[in-house]
C-alpha positions in Angstrom: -54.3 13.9 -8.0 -54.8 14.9 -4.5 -53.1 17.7 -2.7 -50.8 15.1 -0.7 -49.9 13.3 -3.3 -48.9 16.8 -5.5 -47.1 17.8 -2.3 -46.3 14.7 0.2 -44.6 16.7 2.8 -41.3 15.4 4.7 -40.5 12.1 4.1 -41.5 9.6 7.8 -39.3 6.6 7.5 -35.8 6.0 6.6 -32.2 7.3 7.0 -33.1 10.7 5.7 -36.3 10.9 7.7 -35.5 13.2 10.7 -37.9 11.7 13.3 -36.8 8.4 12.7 -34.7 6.4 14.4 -33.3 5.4 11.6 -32.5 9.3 10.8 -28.9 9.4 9.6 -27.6 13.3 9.2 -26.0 14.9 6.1 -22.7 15.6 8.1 -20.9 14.2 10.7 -20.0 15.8 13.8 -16.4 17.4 13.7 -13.5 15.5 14.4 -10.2 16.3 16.0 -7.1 15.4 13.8 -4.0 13.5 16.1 -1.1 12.9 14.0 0.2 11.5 17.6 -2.3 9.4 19.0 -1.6 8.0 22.1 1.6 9.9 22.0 3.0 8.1 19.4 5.3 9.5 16.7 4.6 8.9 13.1 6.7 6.1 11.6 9.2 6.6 8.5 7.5 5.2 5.3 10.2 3.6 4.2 10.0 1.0 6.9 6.5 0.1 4.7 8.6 -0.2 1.8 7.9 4.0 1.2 4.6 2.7 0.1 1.5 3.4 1.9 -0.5 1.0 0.4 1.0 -1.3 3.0 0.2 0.9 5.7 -1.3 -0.4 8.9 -4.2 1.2 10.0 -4.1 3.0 13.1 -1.0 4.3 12.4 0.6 7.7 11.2 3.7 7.5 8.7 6.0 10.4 7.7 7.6 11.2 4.7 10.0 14.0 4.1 12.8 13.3 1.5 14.6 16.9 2.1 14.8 16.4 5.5 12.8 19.6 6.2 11.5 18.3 9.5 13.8 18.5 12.7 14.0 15.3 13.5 17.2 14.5 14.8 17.1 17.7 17.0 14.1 17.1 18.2 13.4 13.4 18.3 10.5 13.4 20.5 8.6 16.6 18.6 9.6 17.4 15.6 5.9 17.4 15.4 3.7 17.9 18.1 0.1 17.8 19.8 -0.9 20.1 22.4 -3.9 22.5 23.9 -3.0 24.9 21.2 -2.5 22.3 18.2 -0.9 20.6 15.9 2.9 21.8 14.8 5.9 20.9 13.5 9.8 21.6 14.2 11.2 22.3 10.4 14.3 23.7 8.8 12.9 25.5 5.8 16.3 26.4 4.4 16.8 23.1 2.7 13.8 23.6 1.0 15.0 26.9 -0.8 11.5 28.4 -1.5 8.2 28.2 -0.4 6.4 25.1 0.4 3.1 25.3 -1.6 1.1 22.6 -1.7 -0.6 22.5 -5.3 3.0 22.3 -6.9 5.5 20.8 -4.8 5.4 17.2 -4.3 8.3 16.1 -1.7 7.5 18.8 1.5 6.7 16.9 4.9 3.7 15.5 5.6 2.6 12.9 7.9 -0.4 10.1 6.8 -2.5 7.9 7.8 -5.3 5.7 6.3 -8.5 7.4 6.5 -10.9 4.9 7.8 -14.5 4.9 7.4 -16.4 5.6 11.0 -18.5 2.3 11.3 -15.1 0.3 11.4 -15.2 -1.4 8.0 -12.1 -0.5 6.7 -10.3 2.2 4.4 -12.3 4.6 2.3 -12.1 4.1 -1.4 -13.4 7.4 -3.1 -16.6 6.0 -4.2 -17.4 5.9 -0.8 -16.6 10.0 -0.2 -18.9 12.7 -1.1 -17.9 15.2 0.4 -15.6 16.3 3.3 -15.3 19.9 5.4 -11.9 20.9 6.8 -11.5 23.4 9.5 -8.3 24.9 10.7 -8.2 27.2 13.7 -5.7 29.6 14.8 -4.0 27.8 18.0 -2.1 30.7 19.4 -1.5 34.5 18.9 0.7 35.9 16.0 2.8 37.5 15.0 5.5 35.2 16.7 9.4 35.3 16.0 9.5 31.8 15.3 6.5 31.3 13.2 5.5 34.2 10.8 4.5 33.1 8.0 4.3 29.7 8.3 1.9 26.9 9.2 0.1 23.8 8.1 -2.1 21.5 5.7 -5.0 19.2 5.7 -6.2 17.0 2.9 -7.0 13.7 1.3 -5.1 12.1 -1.3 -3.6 8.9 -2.6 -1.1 7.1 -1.8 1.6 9.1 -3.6 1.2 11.5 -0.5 3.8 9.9 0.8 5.3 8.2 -1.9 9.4 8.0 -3.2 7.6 7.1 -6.5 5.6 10.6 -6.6 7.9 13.6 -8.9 4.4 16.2 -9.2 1.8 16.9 -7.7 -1.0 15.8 -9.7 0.4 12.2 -9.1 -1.0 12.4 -5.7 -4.5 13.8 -6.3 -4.6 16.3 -3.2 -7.5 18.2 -2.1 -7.2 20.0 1.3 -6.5 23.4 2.3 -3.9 25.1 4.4 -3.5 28.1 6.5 0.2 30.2 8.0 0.5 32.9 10.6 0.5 36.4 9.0 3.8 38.1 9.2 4.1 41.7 10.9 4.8 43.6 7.5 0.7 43.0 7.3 -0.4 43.1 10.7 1.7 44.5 13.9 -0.7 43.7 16.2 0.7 41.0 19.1 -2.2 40.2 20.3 -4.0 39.2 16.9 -5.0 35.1 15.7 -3.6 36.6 11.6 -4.5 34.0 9.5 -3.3 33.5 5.5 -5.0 30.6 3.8 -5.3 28.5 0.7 -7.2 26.0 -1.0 -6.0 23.0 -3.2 -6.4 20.1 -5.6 -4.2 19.1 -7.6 -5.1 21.1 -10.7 -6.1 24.3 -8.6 -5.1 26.5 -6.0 -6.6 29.6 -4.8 -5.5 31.9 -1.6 -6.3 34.8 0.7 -3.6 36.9 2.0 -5.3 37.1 5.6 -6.4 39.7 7.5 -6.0 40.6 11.4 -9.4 39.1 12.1 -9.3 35.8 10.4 -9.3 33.4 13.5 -9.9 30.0 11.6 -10.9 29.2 8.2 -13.2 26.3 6.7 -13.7 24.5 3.3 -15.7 22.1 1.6 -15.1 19.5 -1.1 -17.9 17.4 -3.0 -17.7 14.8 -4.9 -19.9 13.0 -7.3 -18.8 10.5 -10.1 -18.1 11.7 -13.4 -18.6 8.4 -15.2 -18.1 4.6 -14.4 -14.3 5.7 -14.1 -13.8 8.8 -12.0 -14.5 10.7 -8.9 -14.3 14.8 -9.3 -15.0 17.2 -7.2 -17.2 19.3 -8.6 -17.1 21.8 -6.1 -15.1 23.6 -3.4 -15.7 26.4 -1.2 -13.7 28.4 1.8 -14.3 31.2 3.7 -11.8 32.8 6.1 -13.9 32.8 9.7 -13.6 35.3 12.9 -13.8 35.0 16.2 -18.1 34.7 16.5 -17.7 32.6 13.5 -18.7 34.9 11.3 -16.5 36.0 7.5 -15.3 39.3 8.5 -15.3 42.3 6.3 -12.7 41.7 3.6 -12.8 38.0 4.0 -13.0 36.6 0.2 -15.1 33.3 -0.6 -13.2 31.1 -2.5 -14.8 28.8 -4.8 -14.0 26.8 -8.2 -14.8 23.1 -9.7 -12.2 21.3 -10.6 -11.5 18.2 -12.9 -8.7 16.4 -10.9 -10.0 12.7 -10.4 -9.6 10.1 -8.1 -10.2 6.4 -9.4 -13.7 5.0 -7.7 -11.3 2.2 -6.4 -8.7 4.5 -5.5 -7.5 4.5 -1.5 -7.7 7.5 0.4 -5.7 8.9 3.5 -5.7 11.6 5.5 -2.6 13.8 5.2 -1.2 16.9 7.3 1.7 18.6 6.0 4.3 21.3 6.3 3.7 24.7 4.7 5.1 28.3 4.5 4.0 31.5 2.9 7.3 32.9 3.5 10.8 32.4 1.3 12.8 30.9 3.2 16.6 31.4 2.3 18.0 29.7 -0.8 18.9 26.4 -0.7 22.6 25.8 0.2 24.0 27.0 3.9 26.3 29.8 3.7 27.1 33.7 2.3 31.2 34.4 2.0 30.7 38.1 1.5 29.9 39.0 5.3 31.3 42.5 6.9 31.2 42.9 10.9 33.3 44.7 13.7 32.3 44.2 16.7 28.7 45.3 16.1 25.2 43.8 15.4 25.4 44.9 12.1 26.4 42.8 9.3 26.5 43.9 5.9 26.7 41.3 3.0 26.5 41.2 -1.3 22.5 41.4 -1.8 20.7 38.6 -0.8 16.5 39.0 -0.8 15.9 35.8 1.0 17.5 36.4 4.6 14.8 37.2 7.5 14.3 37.4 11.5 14.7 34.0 13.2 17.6 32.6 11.2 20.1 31.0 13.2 23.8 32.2 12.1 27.3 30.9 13.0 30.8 31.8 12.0 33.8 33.3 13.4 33.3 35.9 16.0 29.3 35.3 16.2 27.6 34.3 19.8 26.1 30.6 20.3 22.9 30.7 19.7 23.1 34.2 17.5 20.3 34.6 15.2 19.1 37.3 12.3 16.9 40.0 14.9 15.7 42.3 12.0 16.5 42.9 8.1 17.4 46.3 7.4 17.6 46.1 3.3 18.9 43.1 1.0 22.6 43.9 1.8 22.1 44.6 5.7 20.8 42.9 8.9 21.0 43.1 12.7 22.1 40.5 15.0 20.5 39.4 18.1 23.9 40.2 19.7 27.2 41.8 18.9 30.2 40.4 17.0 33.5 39.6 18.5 37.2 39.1 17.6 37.2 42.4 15.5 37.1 43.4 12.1 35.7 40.8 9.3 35.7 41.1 6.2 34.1 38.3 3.7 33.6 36.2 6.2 31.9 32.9 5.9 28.6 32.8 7.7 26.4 29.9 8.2 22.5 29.8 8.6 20.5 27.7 9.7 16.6 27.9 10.1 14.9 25.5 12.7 11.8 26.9 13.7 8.4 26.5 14.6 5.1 26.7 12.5 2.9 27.8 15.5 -0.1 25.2 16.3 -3.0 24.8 15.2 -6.1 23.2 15.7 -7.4 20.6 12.4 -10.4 19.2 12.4 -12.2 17.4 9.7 -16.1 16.5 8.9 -17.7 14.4 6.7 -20.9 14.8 4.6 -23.3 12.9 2.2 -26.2 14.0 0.2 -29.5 13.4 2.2 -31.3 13.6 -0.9 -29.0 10.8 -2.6 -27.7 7.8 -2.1 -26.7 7.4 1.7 -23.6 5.6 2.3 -23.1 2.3 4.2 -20.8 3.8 6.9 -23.1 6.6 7.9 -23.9 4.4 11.1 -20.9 5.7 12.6 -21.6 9.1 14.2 -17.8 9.9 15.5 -14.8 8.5 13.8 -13.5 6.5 16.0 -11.5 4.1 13.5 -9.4 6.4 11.4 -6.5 6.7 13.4 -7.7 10.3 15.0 -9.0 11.6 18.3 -12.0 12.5 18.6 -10.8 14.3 21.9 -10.6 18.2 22.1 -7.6 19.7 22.1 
């Protein structure tokens, strides 16, 4: 056997040859998520029957079943798109505790079919092999609105959005998601403090953050398991700073994981609502309130109270909200009581506030030693209801 034919060298002609012009890449170039395109708000689910199967393509629907996200107060941005990001408007009290995506099946999210990028339709998950996302911080933290809280990316089923789906395993998630640091761990204004995790629906794994993690990025492959299902038999993530680089301290996440999709099985592209923090228990009110006069309010012990609440009641300023917590039976206002002394007083709180933007992106990847899929013609998604456009 001759020395070429022991070692050929790179292969010269088709999709994985790279002078070819038939050369197709192992990745796709990264693509901007818009849950608005066009400036146009996602539509309620139920008006599909609160089944995403019958979901036109081209167009975001939202499903929120606690009502987390502010929709009535702000109609035109309850979640929004701008230089910095993606974000939503959200009341986290009526969740009652934090919204964690490997568990908890009815947070907000917003989805969309995930169309394949030479225009031929949905992806089924035979046709996915593997997928990066990438989440960037959009502004500086920490923030009095946003501590603590952020956003998701991943794929899933159906369920995503479903009235049908009880647990999370029902919806067969993958994704990752990422929330402002809070400035117990990091006091530093001018800082991009990133917490992240990653998810499937049997798995999640997280990083607490530090004050140099900018963005963070993670990978999903797939491969078939057998003539029935589609694993991913790997996942990575790594925490990234600003030279793109994994700081000191940043951990590598990694795991394989036997949650399946179906080969037939549509997939969309979902971004959702999340929080490391715990927001106050569900329910909209605490009947053992002291004030006079003061900023100070003391109050039976309650863990779950925090800066940025909104509160209400009798002798509390419009627009009053919790400035700091000074132990689990004492907090400041932003502004002083009035009417005089209270005792047991009724207090209401509320808790509209911002998750901070960020900046999602998504890229998609094949094997360019395997099978090479039929959509791979399609350089830049311009099909799956995103914008390729930078934010």
């Amino acid at each position: 056997m001759g020395r070429r034919q022991i070692n050929p060298g790179p292969i010269k002609t088709g999709p994985t040859a790279q002078n070819s012009r038939d050369y197709a890449p192992g990745i796709s170039d990264w693509i901007c998520v818009n849950p608005i395109p066009n400036g146009v708000m996602p539509v309620n689910v139920s008006t599909i029957s609160g089944d995403l199967a019958n979901a036109v393509d081209g167009v975001w629907y939202y499903f929120d079943p606690k009502g987390l996200a502010d929709v009535s107060g702000h109609a035109d941005n309850w979640i929004g798109v701008g230089p910095n990001g993606i974000e939503f408007y959200a009341d986290l009290h009526k969740y009652g505790s934090r919204v964690k995506l490997s568990s908890d099946a009815e947070t907000c999210r917003v989805a969309t079919p995930l169309l394949k990028p030479d225009g031929t339709g949905q992806f089924t998950a035979d046709d996915i092999q593997g997928i990066d996302f990438r989440i960037e911080a959009g502004e500086n933290m920490p923030h009095a609105n946003n501590e603590g809280h952020g956003i998701a990316v991943g794929l899933a089923k159906a369920e995503i959005c479903s009235i049908d789906s009880s647990v999370s395993i029902d919806e067969r998630k993958f994704g990752v998601m990422a929330c402002y640091g809070n400035d117990n761990e990091n006091d530093d204004a001018s800082a991009r403090f990133l917490g992240y995790s990653m998810f499937t629906a049997s798995h999640e794994q997280h990083d607490n953050g530090g004050s140099d993690f900018e963005s963070v990025q993670v990978s999903y492959n797939f491969i078939r398991e057998d003539d029935d299902e589609i694993i991913t038999f790997y996942a990575s993530g790594v925490p990234l700073d600003s030279d793109g680089e994994v700081p000191v301290g940043g951990l590598q996440k990694k795991w394989n994981s036997n949650a399946s999709w179906a080969h037939d099985d549509k997939i969309y592209l979902f971004v959702s609502l999340a929080s490391y923090e715990n927001p106050p228990v569900a329910g909209e009110s605490d009947s053992t309130c002291d004030y006079n006069n003061d900023p100070t309010i003391t109050h039976d012990n309650n863990t779950y109270f925090y800066p940025g609440i909104s509160v209400a009641g009798t002798g509390i300023p419009a627009g009053a909200t919790i400035a700091s917590k000074t132990s689990n039976t004492e907090f400041e206002l932003s502004a002083s009581t009035t009417g005089g002394a209270v005792t047991n007083g009724t207090l209401t709180f509320t808790d509209i506030r911002r998750t901070g933007a960020f900046k999602v992106w998504y890229r998609l990847r094949f094997s360019n030693v395997g099978r090479v899929p039929n959509w791979i013609e399609g350089r830049v998604n311009n099909h799956s209801g995103v914008n390729t456009d930078r934010y």
